[in-house]
SEFILUM-457305 format. One record per atom (N, C-alpha, C, CB): residue number from 1; atom name; x, y, z. Coordinates in nm, 2 decimals, always signed. Atoms other than C-alpha are relative to their C-alpha. Glycine has a CB too. Example, Ala and Ser with C-alpha at 12.3 -4.5 7.8 and 13.67 -1.06 7.14 Angstrom:
SEFILUM-457305
> 1;N;+0.09;-0.12;+0.00;
> 1;CA;+1.23;-0.45;+0.78;
> 1;C;+0.09;+0.12;+0.00;
> 1;CB;-0.10;+0.00;+0.12;
> 2;N;-0.09;-0.11;+0.00;
> 2;CA;+1.37;-0.11;+0.71;
> 2;C;-0.08;+0.11;+0.08;
> 2;CB;+0.04;+0.05;-0.14;
***
This chain:
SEFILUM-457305
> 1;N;-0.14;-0.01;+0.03;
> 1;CA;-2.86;-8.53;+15.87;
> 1;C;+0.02;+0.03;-0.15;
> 1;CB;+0.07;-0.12;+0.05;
> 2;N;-0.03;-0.03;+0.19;
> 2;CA;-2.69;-8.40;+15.54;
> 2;C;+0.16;-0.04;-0.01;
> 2;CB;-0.02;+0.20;-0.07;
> 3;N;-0.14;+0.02;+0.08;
> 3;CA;-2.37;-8.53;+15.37;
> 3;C;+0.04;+0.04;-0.11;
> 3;CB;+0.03;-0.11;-0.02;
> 4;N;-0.05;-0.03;+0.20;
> 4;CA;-2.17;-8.35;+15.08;
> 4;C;+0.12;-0.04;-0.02;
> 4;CB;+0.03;+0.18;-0.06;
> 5;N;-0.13;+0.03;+0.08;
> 5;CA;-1.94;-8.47;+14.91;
> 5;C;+0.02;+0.06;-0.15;
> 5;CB;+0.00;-0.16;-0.01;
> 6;N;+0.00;-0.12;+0.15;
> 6;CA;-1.77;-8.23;+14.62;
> 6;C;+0.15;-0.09;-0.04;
> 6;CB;+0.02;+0.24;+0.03;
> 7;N;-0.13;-0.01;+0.06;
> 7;CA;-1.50;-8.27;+14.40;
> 7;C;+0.06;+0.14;-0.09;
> 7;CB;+0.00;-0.11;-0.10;
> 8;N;-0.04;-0.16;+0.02;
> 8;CA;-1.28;-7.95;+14.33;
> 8;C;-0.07;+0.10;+0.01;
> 8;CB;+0.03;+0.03;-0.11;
> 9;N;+0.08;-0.11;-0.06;
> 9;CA;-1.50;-7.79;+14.49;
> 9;C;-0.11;+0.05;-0.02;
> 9;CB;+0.04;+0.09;-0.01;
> 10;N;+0.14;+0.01;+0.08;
> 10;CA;-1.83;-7.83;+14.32;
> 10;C;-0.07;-0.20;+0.08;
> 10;CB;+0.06;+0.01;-0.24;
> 11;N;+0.06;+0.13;-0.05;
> 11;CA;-2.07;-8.06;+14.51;
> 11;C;-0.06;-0.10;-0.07;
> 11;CB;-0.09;+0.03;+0.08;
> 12;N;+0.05;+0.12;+0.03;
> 12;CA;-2.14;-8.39;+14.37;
> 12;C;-0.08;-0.08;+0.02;
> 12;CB;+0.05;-0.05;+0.01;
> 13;N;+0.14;+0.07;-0.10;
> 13;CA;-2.37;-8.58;+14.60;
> 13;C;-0.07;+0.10;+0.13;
> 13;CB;+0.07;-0.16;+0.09;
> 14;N;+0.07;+0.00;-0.15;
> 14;CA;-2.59;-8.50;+14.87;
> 14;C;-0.07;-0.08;+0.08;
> 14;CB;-0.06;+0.07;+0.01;
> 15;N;+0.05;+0.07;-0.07;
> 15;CA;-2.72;-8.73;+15.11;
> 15;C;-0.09;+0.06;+0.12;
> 15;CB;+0.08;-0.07;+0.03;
> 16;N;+0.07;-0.06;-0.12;
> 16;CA;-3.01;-8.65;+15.34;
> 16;C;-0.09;-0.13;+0.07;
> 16;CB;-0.11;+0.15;-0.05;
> 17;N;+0.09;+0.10;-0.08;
> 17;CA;-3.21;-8.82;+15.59;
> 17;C;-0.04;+0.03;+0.14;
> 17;CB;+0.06;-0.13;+0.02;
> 18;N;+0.09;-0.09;-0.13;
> 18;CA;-3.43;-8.77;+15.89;
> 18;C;+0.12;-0.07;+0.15;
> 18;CB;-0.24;-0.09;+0.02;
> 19;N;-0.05;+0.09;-0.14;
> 19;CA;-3.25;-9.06;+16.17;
> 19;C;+0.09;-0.07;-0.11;
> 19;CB;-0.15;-0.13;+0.12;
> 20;N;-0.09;+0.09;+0.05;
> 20;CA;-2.92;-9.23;+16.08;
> 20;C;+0.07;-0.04;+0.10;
> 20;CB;+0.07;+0.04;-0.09;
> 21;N;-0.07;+0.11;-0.09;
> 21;CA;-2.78;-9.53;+16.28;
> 21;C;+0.12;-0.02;-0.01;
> 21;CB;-0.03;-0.12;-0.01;
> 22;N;-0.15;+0.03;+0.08;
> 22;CA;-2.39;-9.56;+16.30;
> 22;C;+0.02;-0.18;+0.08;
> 22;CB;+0.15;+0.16;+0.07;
> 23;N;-0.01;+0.11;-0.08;
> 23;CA;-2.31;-9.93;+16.41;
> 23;C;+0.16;+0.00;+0.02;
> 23;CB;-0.06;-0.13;-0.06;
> 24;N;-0.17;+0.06;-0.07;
> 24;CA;-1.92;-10.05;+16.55;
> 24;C;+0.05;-0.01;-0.11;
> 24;CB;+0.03;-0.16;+0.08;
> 25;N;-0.13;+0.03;+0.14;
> 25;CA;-1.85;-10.19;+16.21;
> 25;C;-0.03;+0.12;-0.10;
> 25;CB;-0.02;-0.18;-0.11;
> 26;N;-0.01;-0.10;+0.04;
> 26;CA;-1.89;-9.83;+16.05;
> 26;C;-0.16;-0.01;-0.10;
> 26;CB;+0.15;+0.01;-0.06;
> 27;N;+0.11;-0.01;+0.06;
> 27;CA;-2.23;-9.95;+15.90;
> 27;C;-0.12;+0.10;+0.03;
> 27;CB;-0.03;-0.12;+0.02;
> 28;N;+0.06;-0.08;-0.05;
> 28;CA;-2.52;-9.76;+15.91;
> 28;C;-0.15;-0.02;-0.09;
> 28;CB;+0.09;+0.13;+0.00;
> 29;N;+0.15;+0.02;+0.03;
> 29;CA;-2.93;-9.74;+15.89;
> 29;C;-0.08;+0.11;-0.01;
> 29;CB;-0.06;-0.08;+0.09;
> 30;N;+0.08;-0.12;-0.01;
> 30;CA;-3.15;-9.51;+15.78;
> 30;C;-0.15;-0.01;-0.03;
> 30;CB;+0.05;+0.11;-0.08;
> 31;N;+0.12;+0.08;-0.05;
> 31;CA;-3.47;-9.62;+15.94;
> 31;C;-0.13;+0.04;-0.08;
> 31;CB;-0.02;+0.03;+0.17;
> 32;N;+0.12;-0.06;+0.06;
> 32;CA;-3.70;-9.36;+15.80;
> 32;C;+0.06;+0.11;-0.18;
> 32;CB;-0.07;+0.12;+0.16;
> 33;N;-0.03;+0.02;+0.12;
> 33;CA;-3.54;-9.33;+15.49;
> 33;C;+0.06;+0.09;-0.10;
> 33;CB;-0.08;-0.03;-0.04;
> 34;N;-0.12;-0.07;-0.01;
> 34;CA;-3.31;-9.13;+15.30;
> 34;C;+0.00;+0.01;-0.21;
> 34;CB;+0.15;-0.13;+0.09;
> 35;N;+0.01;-0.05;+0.11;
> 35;CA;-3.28;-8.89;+14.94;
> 35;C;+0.18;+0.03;+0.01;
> 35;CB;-0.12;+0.13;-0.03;
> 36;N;-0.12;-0.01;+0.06;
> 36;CA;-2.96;-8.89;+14.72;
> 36;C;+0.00;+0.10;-0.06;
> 36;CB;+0.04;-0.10;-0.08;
> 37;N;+0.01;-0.08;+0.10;
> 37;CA;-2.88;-8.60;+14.51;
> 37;C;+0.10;-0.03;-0.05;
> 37;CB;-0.01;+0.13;+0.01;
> 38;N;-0.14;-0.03;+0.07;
> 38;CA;-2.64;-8.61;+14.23;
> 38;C;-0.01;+0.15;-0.08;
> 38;CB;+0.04;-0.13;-0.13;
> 39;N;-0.01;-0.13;+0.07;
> 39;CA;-2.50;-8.34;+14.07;
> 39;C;+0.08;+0.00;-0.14;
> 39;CB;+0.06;+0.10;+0.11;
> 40;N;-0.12;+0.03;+0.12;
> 40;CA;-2.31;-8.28;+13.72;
> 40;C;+0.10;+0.09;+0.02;
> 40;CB;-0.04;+0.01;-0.16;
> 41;N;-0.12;-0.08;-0.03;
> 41;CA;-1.97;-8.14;+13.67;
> 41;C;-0.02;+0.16;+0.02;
> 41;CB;+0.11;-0.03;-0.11;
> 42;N;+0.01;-0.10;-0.03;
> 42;CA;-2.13;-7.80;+13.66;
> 42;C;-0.07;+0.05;+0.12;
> 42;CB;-0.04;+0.05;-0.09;
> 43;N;+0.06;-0.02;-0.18;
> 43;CA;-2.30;-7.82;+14.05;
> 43;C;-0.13;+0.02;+0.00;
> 43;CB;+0.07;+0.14;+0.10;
> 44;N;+0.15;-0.02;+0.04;
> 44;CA;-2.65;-7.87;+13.87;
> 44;C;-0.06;-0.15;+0.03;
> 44;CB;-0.02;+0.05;-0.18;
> 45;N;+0.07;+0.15;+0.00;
> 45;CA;-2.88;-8.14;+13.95;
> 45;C;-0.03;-0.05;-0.07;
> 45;CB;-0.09;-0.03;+0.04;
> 46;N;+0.03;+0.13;+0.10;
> 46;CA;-2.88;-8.45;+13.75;
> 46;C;-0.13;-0.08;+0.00;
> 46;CB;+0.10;-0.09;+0.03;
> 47;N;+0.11;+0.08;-0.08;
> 47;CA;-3.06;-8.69;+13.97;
> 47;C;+0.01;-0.07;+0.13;
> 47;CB;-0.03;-0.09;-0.09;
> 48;N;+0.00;-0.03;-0.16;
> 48;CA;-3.17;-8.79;+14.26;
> 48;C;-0.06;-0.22;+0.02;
> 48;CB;-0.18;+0.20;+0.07;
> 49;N;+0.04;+0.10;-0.04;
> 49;CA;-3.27;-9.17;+14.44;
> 49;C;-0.08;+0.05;+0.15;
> 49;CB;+0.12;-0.10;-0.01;
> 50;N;+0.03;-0.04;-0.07;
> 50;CA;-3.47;-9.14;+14.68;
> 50;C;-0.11;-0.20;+0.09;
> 50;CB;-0.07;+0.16;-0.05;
> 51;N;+0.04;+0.17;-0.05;
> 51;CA;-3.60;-9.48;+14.95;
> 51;C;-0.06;-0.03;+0.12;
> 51;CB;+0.12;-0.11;+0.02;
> 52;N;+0.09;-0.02;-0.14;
> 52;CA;-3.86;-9.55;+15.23;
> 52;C;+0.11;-0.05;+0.14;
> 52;CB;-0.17;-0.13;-0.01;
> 53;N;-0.09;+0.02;-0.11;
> 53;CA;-3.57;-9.70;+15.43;
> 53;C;+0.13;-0.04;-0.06;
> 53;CB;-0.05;-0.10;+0.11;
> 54;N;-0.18;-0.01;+0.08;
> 54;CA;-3.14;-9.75;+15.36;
> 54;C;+0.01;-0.08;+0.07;
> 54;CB;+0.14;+0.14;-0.01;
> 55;N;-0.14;+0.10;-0.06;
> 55;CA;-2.83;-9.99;+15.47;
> 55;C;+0.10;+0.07;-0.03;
> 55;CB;+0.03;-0.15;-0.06;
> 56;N;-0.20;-0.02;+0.09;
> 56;CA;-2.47;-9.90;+15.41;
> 56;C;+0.06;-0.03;+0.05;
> 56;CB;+0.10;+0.12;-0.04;
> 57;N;-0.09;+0.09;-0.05;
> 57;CA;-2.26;-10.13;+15.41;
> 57;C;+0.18;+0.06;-0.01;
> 57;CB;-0.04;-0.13;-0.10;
> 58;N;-0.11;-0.10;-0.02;
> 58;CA;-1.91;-9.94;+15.52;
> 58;C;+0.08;-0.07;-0.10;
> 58;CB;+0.08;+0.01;+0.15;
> 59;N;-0.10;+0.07;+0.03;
> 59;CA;-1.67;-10.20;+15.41;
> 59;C;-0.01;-0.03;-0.18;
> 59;CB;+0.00;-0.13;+0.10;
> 60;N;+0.03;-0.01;+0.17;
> 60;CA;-1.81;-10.26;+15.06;
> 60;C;-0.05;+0.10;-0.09;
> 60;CB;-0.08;-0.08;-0.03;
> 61;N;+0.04;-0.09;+0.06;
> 61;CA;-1.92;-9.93;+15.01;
> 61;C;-0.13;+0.03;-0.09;
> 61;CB;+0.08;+0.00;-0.05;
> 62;N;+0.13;+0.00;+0.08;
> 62;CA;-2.28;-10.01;+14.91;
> 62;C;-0.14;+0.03;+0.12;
> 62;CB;-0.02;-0.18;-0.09;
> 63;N;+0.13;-0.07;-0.07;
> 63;CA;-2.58;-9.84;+14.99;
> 63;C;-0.13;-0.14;-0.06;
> 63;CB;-0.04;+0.23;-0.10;
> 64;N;+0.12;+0.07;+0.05;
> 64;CA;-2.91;-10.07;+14.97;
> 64;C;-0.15;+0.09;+0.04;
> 64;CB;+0.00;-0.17;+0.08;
> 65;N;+0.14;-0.09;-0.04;
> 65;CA;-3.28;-9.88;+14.96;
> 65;C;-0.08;-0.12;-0.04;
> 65;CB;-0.05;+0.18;-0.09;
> 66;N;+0.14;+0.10;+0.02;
> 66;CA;-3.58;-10.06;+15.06;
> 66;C;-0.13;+0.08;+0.01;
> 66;CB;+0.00;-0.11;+0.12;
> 67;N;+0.17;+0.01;-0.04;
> 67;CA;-3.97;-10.06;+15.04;
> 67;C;-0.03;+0.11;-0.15;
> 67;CB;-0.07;+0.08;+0.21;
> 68;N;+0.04;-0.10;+0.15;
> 68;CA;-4.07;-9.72;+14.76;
> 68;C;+0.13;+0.04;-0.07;
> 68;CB;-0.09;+0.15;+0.03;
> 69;N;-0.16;-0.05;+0.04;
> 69;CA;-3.74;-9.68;+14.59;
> 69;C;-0.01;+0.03;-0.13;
> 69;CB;+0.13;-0.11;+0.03;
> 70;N;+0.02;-0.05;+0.14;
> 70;CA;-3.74;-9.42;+14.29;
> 70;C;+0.15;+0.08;+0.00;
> 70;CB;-0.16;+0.11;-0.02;
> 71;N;-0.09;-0.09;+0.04;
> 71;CA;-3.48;-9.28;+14.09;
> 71;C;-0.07;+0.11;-0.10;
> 71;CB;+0.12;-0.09;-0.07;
> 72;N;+0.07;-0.08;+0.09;
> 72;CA;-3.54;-8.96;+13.86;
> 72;C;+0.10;+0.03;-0.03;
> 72;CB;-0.08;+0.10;+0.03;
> 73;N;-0.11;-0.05;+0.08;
> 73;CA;-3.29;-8.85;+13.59;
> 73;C;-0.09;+0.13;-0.05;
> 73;CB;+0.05;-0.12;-0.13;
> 74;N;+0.07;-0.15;-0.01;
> 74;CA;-3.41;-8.48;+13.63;
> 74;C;+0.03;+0.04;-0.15;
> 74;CB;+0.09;+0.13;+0.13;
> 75;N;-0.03;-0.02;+0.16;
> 75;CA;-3.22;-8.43;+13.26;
> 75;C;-0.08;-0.06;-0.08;
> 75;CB;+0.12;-0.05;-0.05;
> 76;N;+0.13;+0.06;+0.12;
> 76;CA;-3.42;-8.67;+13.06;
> 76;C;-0.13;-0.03;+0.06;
> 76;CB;+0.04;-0.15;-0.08;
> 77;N;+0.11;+0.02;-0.03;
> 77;CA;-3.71;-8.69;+13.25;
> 77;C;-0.02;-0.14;+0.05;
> 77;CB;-0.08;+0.04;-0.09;
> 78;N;+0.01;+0.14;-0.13;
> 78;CA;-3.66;-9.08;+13.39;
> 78;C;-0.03;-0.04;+0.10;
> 78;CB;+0.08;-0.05;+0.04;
> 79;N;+0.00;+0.00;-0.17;
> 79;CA;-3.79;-9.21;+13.67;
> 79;C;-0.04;-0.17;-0.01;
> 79;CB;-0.16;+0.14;+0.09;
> 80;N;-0.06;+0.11;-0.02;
> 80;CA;-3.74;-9.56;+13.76;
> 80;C;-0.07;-0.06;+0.13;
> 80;CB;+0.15;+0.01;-0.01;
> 81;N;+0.06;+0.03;-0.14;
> 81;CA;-3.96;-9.73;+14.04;
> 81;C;+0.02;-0.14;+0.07;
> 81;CB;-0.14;+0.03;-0.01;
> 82;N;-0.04;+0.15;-0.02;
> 82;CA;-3.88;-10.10;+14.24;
> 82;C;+0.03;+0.00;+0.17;
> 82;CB;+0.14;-0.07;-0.10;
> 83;N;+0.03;+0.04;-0.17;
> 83;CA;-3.89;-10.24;+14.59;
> 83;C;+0.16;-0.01;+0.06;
> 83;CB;-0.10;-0.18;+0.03;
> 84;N;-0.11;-0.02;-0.07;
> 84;CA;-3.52;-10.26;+14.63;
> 84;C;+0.12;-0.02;-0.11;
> 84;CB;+0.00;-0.11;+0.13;
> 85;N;-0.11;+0.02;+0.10;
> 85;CA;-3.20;-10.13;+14.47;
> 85;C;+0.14;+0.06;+0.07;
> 85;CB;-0.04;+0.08;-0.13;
> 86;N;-0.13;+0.01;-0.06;
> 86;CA;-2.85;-10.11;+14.55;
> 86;C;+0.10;+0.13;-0.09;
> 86;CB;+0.06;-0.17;-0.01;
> 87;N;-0.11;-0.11;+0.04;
> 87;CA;-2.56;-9.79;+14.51;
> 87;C;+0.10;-0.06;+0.00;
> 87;CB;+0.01;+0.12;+0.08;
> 88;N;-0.09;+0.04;-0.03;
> 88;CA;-2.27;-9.91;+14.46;
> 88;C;+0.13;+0.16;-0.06;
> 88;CB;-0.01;-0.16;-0.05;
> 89;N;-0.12;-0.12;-0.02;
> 89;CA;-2.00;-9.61;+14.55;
> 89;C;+0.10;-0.03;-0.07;
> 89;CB;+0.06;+0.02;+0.13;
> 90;N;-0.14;+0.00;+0.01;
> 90;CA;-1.69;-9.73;+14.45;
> 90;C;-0.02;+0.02;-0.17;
> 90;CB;+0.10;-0.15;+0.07;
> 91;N;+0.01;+0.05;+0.14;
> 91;CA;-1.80;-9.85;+14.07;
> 91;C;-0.13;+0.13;-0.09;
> 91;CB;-0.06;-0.20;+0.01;
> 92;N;+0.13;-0.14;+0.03;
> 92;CA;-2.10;-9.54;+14.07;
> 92;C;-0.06;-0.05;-0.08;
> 92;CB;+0.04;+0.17;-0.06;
> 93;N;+0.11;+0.05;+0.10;
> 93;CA;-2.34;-9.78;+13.94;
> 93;C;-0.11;-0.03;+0.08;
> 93;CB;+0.04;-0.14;-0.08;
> 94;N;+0.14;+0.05;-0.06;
> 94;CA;-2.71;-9.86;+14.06;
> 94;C;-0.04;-0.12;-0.08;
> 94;CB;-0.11;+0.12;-0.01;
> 95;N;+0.00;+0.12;+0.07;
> 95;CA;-2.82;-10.21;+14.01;
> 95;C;-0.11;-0.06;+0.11;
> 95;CB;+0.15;-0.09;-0.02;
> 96;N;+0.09;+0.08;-0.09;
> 96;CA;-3.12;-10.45;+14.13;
> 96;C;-0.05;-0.15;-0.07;
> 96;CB;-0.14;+0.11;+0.04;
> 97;N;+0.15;+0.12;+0.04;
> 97;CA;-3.30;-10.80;+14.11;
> 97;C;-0.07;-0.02;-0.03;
> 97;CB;-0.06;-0.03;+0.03;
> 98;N;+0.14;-0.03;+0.00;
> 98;CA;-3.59;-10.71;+14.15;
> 98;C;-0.06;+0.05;-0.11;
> 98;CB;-0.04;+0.09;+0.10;
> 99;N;+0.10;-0.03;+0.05;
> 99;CA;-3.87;-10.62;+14.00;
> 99;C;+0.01;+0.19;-0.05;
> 99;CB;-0.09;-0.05;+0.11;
> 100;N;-0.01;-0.11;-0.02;
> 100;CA;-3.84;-10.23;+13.86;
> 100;C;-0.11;+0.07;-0.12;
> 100;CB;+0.15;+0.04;+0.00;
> 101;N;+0.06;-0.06;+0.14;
> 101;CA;-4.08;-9.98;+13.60;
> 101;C;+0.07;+0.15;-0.01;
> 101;CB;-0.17;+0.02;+0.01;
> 102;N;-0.05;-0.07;+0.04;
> 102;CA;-3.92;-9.73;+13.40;
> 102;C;-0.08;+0.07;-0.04;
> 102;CB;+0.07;-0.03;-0.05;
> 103;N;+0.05;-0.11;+0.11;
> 103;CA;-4.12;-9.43;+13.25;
> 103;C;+0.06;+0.11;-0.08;
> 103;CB;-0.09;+0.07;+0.05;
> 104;N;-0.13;-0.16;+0.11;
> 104;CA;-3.92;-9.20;+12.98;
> 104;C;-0.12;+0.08;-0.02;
> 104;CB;+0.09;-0.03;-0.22;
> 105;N;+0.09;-0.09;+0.03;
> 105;CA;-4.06;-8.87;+12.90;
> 105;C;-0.07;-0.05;-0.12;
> 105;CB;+0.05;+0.13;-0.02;
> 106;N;+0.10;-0.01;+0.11;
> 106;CA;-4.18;-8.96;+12.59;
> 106;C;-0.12;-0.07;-0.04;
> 106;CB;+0.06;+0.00;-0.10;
> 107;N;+0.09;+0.08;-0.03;
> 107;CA;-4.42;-9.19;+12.75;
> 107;C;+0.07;-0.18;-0.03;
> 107;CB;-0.14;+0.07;-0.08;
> 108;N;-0.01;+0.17;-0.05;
> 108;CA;-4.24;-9.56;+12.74;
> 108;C;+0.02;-0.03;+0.12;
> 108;CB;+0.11;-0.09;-0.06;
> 109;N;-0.01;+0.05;-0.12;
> 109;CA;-4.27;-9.77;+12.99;
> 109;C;+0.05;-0.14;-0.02;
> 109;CB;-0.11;+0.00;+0.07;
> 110;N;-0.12;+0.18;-0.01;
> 110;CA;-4.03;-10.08;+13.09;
> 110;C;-0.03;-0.04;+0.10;
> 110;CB;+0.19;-0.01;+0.00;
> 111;N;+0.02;+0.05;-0.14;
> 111;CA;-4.11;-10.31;+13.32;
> 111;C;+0.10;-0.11;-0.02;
> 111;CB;-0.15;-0.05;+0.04;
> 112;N;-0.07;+0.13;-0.04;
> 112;CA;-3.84;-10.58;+13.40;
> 112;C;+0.07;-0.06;+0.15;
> 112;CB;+0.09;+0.01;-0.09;
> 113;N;-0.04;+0.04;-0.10;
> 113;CA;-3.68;-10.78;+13.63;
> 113;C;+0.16;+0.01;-0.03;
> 113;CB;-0.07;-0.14;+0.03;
> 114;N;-0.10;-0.02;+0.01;
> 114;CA;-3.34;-10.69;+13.71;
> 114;C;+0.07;+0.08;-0.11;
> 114;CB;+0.03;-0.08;+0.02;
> 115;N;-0.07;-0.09;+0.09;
> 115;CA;-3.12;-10.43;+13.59;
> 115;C;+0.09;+0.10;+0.06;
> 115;CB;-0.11;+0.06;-0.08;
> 116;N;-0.09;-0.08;-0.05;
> 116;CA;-2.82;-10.21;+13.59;
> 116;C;+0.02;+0.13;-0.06;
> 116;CB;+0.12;-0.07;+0.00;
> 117;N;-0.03;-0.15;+0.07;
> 117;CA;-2.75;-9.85;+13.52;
> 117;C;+0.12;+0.08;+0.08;
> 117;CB;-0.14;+0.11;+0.02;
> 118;N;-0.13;-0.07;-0.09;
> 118;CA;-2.44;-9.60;+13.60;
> 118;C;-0.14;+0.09;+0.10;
> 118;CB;+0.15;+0.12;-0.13;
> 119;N;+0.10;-0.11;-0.13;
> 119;CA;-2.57;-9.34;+13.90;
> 119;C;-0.08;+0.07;-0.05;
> 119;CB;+0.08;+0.11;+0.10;
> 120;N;+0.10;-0.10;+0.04;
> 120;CA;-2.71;-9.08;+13.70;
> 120;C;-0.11;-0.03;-0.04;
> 120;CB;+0.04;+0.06;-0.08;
> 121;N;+0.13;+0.06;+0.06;
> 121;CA;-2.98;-9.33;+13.56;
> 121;C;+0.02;+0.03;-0.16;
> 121;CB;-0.15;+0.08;+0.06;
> 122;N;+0.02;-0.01;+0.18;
> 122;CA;-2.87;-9.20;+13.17;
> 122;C;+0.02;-0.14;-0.03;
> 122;CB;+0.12;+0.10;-0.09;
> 123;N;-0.03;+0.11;+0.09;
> 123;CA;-2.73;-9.55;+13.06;
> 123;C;-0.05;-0.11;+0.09;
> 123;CB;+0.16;+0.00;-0.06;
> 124;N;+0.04;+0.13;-0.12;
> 124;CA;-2.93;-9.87;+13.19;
> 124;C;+0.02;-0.10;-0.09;
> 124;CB;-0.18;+0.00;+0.09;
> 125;N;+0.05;+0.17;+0.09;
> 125;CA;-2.94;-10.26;+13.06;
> 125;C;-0.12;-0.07;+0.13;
> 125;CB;+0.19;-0.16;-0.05;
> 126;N;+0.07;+0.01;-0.13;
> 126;CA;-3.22;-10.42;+13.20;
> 126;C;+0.01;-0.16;-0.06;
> 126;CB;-0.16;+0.10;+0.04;
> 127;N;-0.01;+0.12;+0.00;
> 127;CA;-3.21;-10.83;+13.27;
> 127;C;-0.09;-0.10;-0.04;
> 127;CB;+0.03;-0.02;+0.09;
> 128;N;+0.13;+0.11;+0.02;
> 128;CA;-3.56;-10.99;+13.18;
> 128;C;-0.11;+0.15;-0.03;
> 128;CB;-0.06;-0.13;+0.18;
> 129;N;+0.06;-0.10;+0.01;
> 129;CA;-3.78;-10.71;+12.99;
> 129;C;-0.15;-0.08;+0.04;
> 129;CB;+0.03;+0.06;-0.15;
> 130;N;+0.15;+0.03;-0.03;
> 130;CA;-4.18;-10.78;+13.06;
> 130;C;-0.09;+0.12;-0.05;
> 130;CB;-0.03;-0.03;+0.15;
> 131;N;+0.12;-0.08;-0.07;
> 131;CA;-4.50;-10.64;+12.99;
> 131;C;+0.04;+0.17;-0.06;
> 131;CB;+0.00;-0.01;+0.20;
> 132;N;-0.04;-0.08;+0.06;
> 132;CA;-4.36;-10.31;+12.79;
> 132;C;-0.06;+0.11;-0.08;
> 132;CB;+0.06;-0.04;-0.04;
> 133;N;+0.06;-0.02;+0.10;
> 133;CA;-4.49;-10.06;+12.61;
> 133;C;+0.09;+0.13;-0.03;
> 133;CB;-0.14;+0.01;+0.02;
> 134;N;-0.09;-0.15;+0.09;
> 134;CA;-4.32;-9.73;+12.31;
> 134;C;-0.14;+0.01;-0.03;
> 134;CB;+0.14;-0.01;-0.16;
> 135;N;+0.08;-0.08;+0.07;
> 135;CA;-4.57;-9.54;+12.22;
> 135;C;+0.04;+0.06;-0.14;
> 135;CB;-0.02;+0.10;+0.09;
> 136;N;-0.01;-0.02;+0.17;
> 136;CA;-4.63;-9.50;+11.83;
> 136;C;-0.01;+0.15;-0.04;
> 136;CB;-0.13;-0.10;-0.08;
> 137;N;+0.02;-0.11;+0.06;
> 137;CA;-4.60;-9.17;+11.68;
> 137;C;-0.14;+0.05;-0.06;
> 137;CB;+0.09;+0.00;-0.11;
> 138;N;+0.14;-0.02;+0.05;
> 138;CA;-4.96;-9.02;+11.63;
> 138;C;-0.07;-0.03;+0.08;
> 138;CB;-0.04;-0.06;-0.10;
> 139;N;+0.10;+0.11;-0.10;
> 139;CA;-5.10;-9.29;+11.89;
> 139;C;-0.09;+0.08;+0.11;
> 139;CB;+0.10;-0.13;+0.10;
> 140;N;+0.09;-0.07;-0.07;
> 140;CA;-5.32;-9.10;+12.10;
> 140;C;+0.00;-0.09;+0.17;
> 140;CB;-0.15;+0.01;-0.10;
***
């Protein structure tokens, strides 16, 4: 199944997935697991989430991915990896608990526990840094 959603006429998201469950209370499962696209205002890909299995929760408007759950900020090269993180639609922020590792292109890596970013993955704070590393200019 595929979902678009645009604004003025330029597609914004895309939602894909192999099997999707609809339940009574408008919830829904996506068993075998389910890629996000975003797009920017010019109908180019930003970035994408992608999760070995979903939730969405109708009423609150939040998506939850479980088990390999990666984001990629196709623009700055980000990619963001953790066992379970949450969409939240209405506020277009991504946010988790858990456990997550960050790699920027220019080779840092973040590892912490809990942390929030808007959708696109450009702007994050993260809640308990760990275990980190910047690579030093020169450092081989």
């Amino acid at each position: 199944m595929e979902v678009f959603r645009s604004d003025s006429a330029v597609v914004r998201i895309k939602l894909t997935a192999a099997k999707q469950l609809v339940f009574k209370s408008q919830d829904m499962e996506f068993p075998e697991g389910i890629l996000i696209h975003f797009y920017d205002t010019n109908g180019a890909l930003s970035s994408t989430i992608k999760a070995n299995k979903a939730y969405y929760s109708f009423k609150d408007k939040l998506y939850r991915g479980e088990g390999d759950v990666r984001v990629h900020n196709i623009e700055k090269g980000n990619k963001l990896n953790s066992e379970e993180l949450f969409w939240d639609e209405r506020k277009e922020i991504i946010f988790t608990e858990k456990f997550v590792t960050v790699e920027k292109d220019d080779g840092t890596i973040i590892n912490a526990t809990g942390m929030e970013a808007d959708q696109g993955f450009n702007e994050y704070t993260f809640h308990k840094v760990e275990r980190s590393r910047v690579p030093i200019p020169g450092e081989e």
